[in-house]
C-alpha positions in Angstrom: -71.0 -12.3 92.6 -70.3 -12.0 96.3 -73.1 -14.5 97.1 -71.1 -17.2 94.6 -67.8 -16.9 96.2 -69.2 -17.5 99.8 -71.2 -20.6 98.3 -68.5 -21.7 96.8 -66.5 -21.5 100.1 -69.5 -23.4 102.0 -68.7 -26.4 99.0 -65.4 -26.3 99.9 -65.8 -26.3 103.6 -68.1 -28.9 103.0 -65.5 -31.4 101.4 -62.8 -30.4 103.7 -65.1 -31.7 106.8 -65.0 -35.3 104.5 -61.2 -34.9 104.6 -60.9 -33.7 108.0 -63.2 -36.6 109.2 -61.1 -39.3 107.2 -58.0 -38.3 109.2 -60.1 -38.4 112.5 -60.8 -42.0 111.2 -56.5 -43.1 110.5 -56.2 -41.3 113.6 -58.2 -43.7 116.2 -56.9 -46.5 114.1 -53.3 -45.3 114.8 -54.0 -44.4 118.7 -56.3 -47.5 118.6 -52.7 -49.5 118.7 -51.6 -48.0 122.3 -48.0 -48.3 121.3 -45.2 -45.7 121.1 -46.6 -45.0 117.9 -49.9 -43.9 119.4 -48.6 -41.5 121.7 -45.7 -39.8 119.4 -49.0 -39.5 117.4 -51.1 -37.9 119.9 -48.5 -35.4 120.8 -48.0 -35.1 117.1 -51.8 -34.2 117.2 -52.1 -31.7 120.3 -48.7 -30.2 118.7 -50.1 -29.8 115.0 -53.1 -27.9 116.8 -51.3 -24.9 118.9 -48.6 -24.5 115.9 -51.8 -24.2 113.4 -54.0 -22.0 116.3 -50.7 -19.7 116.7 -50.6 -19.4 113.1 -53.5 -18.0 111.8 -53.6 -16.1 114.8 -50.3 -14.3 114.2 -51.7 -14.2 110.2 -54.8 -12.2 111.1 -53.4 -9.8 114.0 -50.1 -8.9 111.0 -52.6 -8.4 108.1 -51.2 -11.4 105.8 -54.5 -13.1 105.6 -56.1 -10.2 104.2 -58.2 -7.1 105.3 -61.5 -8.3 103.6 -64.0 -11.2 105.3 -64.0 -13.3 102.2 -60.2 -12.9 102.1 -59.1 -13.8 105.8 -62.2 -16.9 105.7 -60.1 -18.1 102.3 -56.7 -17.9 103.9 -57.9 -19.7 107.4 -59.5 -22.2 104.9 -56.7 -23.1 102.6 -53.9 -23.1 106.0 -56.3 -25.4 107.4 -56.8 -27.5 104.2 -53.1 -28.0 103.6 -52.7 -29.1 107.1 -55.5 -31.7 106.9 -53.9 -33.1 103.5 -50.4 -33.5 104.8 -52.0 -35.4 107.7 -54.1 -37.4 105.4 -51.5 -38.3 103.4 -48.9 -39.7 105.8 -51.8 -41.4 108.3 -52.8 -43.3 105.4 -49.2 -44.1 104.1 -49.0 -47.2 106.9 
């Protein structure tokens, strides 16, 4: 059973790379335009990163991702996830 749910996870990690390499992709084309636009985005980008970084880091020290490995991995996992949707969703919205 334990096995399953850490396969599973490697699936899902899997898919999220394919998301997370789509926004890397809306990204260049965005700071590809060297505009104001490209460097709100970039701070955007470097801002997203510490906020998330500071998050899950404040999350595992206070116990709220979990106590168990599978648990705090699945936490990290869907934080990340959700943060690599919302970005997904409003690069590709232009």
């Amino acid at each position: 059973m334990c096995g399953l749910r850490w396969m599973t996870f490697a699936a899902d990690t899997m898919a999220l790379t394919v998301d997370a390499a789509a926004v890397v992709g809306l990204r260049l084309v965005r700071l590809s335009m060297l505009d104001a636009s490209a460097a709100a985005e970039a701070w955007l980008m470097v801002e997203e990163k510490w906020e998330s970084a500071a998050l899950l880091q404040w999350g595992a020290l206070s116990g709220q991702l979990g106590s168990r490995p599978h648990d705090v991995a699945s936490a990290s996992f869907d934080h990340v996830r959700r943060k690599v949707a919302a970005n997904r969703r409003r690069l590709a919205q232009r």
